[in-house]
C-alpha positions in Angstrom: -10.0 -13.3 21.2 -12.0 -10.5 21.2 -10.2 -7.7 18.6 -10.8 -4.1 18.8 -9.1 -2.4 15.2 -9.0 1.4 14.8 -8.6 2.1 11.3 -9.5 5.0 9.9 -10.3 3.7 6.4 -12.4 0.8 6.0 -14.8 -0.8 3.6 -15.8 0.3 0.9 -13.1 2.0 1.0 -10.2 -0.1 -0.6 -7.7 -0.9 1.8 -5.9 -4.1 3.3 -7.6 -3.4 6.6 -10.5 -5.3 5.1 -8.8 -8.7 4.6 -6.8 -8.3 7.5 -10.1 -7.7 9.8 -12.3 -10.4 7.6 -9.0 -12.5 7.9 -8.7 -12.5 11.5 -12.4 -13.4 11.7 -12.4 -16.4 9.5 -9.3 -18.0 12.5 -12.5 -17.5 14.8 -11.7 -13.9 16.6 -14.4 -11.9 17.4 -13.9 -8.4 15.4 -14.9 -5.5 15.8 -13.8 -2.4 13.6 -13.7 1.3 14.5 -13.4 3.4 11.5 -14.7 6.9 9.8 -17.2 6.9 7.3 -16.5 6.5 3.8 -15.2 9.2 1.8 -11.8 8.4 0.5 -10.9 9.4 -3.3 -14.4 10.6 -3.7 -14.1 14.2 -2.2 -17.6 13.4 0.2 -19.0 11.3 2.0 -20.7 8.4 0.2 -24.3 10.0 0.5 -25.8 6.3 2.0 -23.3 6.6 4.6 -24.1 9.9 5.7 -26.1 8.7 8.5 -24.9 4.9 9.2 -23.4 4.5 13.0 -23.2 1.0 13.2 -23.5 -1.6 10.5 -22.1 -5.4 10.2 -20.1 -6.7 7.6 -19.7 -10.3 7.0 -19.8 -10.8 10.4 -17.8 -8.1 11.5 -19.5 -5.0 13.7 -18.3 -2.1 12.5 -18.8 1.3 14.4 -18.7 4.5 12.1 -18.0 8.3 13.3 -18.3 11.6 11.6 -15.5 12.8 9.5 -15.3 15.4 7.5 -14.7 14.4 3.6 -11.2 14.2 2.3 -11.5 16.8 -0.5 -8.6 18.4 -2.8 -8.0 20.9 -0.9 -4.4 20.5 1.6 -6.7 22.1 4.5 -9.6 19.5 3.9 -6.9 16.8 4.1 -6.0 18.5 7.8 -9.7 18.6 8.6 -10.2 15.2 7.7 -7.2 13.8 9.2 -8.3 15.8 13.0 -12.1 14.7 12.6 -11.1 11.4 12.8 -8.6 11.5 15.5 -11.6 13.9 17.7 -14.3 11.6 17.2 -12.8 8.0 17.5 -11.4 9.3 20.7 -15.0 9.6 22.4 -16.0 6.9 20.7 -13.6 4.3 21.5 -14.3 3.7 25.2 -18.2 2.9 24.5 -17.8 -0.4 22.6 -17.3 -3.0 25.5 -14.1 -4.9 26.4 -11.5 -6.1 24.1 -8.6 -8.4 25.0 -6.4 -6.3 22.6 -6.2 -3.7 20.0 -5.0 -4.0 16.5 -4.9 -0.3 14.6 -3.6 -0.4 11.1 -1.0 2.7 11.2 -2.1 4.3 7.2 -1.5 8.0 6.9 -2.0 10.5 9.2 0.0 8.9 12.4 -2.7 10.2 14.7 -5.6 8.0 13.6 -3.6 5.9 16.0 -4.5 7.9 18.8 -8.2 6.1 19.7 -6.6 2.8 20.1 -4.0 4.1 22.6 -6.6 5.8 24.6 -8.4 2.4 24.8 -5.6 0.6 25.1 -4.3 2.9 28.6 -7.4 3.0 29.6 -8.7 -1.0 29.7 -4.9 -1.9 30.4 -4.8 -4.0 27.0 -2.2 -5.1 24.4 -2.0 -1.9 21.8 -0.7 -3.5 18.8 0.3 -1.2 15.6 0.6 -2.4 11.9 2.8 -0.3 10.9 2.0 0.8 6.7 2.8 4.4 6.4 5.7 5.9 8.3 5.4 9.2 10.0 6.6 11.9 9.7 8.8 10.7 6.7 6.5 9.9 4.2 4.6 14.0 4.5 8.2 14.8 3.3 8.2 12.4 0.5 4.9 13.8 -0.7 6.0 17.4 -0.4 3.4 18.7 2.0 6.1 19.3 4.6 9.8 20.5 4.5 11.9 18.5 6.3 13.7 20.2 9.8 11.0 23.0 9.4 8.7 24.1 12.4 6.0 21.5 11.5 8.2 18.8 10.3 9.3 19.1 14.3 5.5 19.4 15.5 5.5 15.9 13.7 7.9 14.4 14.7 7.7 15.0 18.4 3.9 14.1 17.9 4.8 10.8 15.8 7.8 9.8 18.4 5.0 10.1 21.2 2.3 7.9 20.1 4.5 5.2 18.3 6.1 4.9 22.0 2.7 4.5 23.6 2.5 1.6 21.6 3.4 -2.2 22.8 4.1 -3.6 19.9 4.7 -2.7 16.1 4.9 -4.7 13.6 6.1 -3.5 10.0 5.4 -4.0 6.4 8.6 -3.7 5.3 11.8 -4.6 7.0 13.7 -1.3 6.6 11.0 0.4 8.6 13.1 -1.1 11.4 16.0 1.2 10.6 13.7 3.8 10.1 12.4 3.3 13.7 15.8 2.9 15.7 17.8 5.6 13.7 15.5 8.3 13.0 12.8 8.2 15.8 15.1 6.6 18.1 12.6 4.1 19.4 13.9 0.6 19.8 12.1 -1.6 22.1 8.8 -2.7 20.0 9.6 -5.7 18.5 9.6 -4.6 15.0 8.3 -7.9 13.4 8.0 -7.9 9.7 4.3 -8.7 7.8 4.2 -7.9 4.4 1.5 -5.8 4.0 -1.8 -7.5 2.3 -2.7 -7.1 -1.1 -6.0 -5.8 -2.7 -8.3 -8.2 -3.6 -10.6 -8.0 -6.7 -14.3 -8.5 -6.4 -15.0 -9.3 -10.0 -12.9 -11.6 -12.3 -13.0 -10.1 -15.2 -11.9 -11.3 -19.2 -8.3 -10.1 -20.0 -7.6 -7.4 -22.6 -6.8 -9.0 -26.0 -4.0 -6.7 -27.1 -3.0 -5.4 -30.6 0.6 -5.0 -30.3 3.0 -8.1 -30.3 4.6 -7.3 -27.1 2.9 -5.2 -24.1 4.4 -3.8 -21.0 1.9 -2.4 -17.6 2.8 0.1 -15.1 -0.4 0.4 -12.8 -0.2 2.4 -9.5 0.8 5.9 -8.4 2.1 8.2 -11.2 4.8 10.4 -9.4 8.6 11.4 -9.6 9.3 8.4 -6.7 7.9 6.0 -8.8 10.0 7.1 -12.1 7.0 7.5 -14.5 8.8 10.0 -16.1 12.2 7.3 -17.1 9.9 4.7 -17.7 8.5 6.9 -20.6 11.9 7.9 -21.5 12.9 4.6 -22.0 10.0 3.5 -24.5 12.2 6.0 -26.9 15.3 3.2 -27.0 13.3 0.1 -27.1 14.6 -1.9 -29.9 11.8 -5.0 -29.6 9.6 -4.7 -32.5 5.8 -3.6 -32.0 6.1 -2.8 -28.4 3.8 -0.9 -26.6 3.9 0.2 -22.4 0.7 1.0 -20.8 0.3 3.4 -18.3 -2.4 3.4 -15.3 -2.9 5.3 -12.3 -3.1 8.9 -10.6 -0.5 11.2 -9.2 1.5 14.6 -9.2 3.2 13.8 -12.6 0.6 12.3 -15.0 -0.5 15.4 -16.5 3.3 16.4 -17.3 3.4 12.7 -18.4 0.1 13.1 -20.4 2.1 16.1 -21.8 5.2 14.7 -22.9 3.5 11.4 -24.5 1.7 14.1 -26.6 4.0 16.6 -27.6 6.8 14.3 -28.2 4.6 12.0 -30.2 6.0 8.7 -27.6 3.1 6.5 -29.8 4.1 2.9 -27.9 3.5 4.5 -24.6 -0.2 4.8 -24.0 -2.3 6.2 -20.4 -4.9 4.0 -20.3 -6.6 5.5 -17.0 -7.4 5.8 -13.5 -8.7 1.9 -12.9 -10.0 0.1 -10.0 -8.3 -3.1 -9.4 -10.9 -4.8 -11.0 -9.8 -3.5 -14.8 -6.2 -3.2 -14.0 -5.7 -6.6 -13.3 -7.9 -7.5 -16.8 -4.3 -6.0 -18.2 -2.3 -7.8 -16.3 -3.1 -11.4 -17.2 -2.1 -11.2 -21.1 1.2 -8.8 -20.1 4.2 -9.6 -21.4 5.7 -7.8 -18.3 4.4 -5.8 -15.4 6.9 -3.0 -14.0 7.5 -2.1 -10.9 9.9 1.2 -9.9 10.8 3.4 -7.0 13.3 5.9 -6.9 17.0 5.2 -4.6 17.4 6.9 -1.7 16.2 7.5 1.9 13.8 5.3 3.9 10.9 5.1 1.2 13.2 4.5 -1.6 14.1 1.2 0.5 10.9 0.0 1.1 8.2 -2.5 -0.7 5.6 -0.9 -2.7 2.7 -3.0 -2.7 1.9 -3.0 -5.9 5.7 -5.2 -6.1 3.7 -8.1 -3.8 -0.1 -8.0 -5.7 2.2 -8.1 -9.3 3.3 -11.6 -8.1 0.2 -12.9 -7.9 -0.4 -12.4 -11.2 2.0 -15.1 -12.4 3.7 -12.5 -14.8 7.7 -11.5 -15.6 8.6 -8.3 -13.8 10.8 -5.8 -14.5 12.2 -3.9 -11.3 13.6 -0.9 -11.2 14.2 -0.7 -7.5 16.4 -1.4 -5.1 15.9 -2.3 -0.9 13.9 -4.6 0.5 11.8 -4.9 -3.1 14.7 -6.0 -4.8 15.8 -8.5 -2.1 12.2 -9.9 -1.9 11.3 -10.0 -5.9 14.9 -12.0 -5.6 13.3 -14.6 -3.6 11.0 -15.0 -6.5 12.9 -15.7 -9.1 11.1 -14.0 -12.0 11.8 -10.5 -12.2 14.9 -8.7 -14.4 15.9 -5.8 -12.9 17.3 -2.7 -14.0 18.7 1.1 -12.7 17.2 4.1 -13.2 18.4 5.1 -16.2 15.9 5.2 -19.6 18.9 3.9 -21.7 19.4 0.4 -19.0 15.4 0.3 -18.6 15.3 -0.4 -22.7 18.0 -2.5 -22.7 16.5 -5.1 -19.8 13.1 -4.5 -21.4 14.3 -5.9 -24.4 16.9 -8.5 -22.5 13.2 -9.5 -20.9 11.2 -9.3 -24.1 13.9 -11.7 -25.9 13.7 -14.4 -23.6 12.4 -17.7 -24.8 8.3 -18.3 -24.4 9.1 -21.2 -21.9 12.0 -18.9 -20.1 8.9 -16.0 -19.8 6.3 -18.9 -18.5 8.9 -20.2 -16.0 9.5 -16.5 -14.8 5.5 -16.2 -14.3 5.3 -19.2 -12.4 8.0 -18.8 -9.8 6.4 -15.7 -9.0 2.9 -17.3 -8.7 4.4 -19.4 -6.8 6.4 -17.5 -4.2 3.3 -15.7 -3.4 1.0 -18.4 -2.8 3.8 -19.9 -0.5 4.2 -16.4 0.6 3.1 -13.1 0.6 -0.9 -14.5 0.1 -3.6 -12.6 2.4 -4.3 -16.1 4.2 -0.4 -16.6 4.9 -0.2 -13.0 6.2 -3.7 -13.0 8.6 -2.1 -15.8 9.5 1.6 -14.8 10.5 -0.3 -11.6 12.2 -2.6 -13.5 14.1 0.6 -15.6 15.9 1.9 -12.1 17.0 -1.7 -11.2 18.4 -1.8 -14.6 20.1 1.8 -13.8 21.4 1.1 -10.2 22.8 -2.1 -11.6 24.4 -0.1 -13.9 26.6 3.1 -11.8 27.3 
C-alpha cells in the first residue's frame, strides 16, 4: 500500500511515529511522512533543519513544513500547535495519491486536521492512532479549566475532527470509554495497539552502583505521576543501603529537588534529564524500576508508556497504579504493586527487595518475556498494519 502519515513530530525528534512509519516500511508499504520540522524540547528549530523541505529517511520520503519552534512560553506552544495545523493543510494535497492515511493523534488534536483534508478530498481510508486524548489530557496538564469557555471551544473542535475520522484505533483500552461516554462518539472501531516503545540508538555499559540495593523512576516528574509519595516513601524503607534514583523533567522536580535537600532524603538521589540512551544504562543493573500514576479520571486509567518500555528491560517492577497498567503488568507476572500511600510504597519496596535472587530473576524474565511475545515494536507494526490492510478493503 501506498501510506500517507501526518504526524506532526517526526525524526529526530523522539517519538513512536518513527518505528511505526520505518515499521510499516520494512512489511513492504510504501511511506511517506508529513511532518513539521524539528524543534521539540529544544525551544528552536534545529538550525540544519531550518531550510530542509524534503529529505529521505531510510527509505521513507519525508515532507517537512514551517513551524514555528515550541518554546517555554504557553503562547509559543499555541503558535506552534496552529503553524502546524496552517501549513500541513496546503501541503497535504501536493504529495500524489495515497490508498490511505495513517496520522498518529499526539498533542494538539488538530495536527490531525491535514490528514482529514486529504482523506475527504481523495476519498481515502483516514485512519487515527489515537496516543493523546483531547481535550482531557489540556485539563490534566493544567493549561485549561475544565467546563470553562475554552475547555468548550475544545471540545466541540476535538468531537469534530475525531468524527471525521474512519477509524481510530487506541493505545490504551480505556480510551474506549473515554470516547463513547465523554465525546459521545461510538462508531470507530476503537481497536486497541499498545502504543510503541522508544528505541535506543546506542547500547550503552550499565551503571555499576554503590549502594547494595537501587530503585529507578525515569519519565515525567509531576503530581500525576506521584514523584512526590515516591520520595516520601524512601523515609520508611527498612531494606538496608537502599537508594531510589530519580530521572526526568516536569512541573514538580524543582519542589522535589527542594524537598530531597531541605529534608536531607540522602537515599533518594535526581540523577537528571536523560535521553533513553543513559536511562536505560540504569536500568539494566536495577533492583526495581517503578512505575506510578495517580487514581482517578480517564488518564489515571490509562498505560503510561514508560509501564511497556520497563518490560523490556527484564527487571522487577513496582506499580503503583491502577487501570489498564495494572491489568496489563498482571499479564506479566513480574511486577508488586502497591497504593498510593508513602507508608504501603515502603512496605512493597521492601516485600520486593526481600525476595529471593532467583524469585527477582524469575520476575525479570516474565516481563522480558511478555514483551517480546507482546508489546515489542515488530508485534505492534504488525497488529497495526492488519487494521490498515482491513480498512483498505472495507
Amino acid at each position: 500500500m501506498r501510506i500517507l502519515v501526518v504526524s506532526q513530530h517526526y525524526y529526530p525528534e523522539r517519538f513512536s511515529v518513527n518505528d511505526i512509519a520505518e515499521g510499516l516500511f520494512k512489511l513492504g508499504h510504501e511511506v511517506t511522512v508529513l511532518t513539521g520540522r524539528p524543534n521539540y524540547g529544544l525551544h528552536e528549530i534545529i538550525p540544519e533543519y531550518k531550510h530542509v523541505k524534503f529529505e529521505k529517511i531510510n527509505g521513507i520520503n519525508v515532507h517537512r513544513v514551517r513551524v514555528y519552534p515550541r518554546k517555554l512560553s504557553r503562547m509559543s506552544v499555541i503558535r506552534n500547535y496552529l503553524s502546524f495545523h496552517r501549513t500541513a493543510k496546503r501541503k497535504v494535497n501536493k504529495l500524489g495519491e495515497f490508498d490511505l492515511v495513517l496520522t498518529i493523534s499526539l498533542s494538539p488534536v488538530i495536527s490531525i486536521a491535514p490528514a482529514i483534508k486529504y482523506a475527504k478530498k481523495h476519498k481515502v481510508p483516514c485512519i487515527l492512532y489515537c496516543q493523546d486524548l483531547w481535550p482531557e489530557s489540556t485539563v490534566v496538564t493544567g493549561a485549561v479549566k475544565k467546563n470553562s469557555l475554552l475547555y468548550k471551544l475544545l471540545y466541540k473542535w476535538s468531537v469534530s475532527l475525531y468524527r471525521e475520522c474512519n477509524r481510530i484505533i487506541i493505545s490504551s483500552p480505556s480510551f474506549k470509554d473515554y470516547f463513547e461516554n465523554e465525546l459521545h462518539i461510538k462508531d470507530k472501531g476503537f481497536k486497541t495497539i499498545y502504543q510503541p516503545i522508544l528505541n535506543s540508538n546506542k547500547n550503552l555499559e550499565p551503571v555499576v552502583y554503590k549502594n547494595k540495593h537501587n530503585i529507578v523512576y525515569a519519565g515525567n516528574i509531576g503530581k500525576i505521576q506521584l514523584t512526590t509519595q515516591l520520595v516520601d516513601a524512601m523515609r520508611y524503607v527498612k531494606s538496608e543501603d537502599t537508594k531510589l534514583y530519580l530521572m526526568g523533567m516536569g512541573s514538580e522536580l524543582n519542589n522535589i529537588k527542594r524537598k530531597i535537600e531541605t529534608e536531607h532524603i540522602t537515599n533518594v538521589e535526581y540523577a537528571g534529564a536523560l535521553p533513553i540512551e543513559k536511562a536505560e544504562t540504569y536500568y539494566k543493573n536495577a533492583d526495581a524500576l517503578i512505575v506510578s500514576l495517580k487514581e482517578g479520571g480517564t488518564v489515571g486509567k490509562t498505560i503510561p508508556n514508560k509501564a511497556i518500555q520497563y518490560l523490556k528491560y527484564g527487571r522487577p517492577l513496582l506499580g503503583v497504579i491502577k487501570g489498564d497498567a495494572k491489568e496489563l503488568l498482571s499479564k506479566a507476572n513480574g511486577t508488586v504493586f502497591s497504593d498510593e500511600d508513602p507508608k504501603e510504597i515502603a512496605e512493597k519496596i521492601d516485600e520486593l527487595l526481600a525476595k529471593s535472587d532467583k524469585e527477582k530473576a524469575q520476575m525479570g524474565l516474565n516481563n522480558k518475556k511478555f514483551f517480546e511475545d507482546n508489546l515489542s515494536s515488530e508485534v505492534l507494526v504488525k497488529e497495526l498494519d492488519q487494521e490498515l490492510k482491513t480498512s483498505v478493503k472495507n
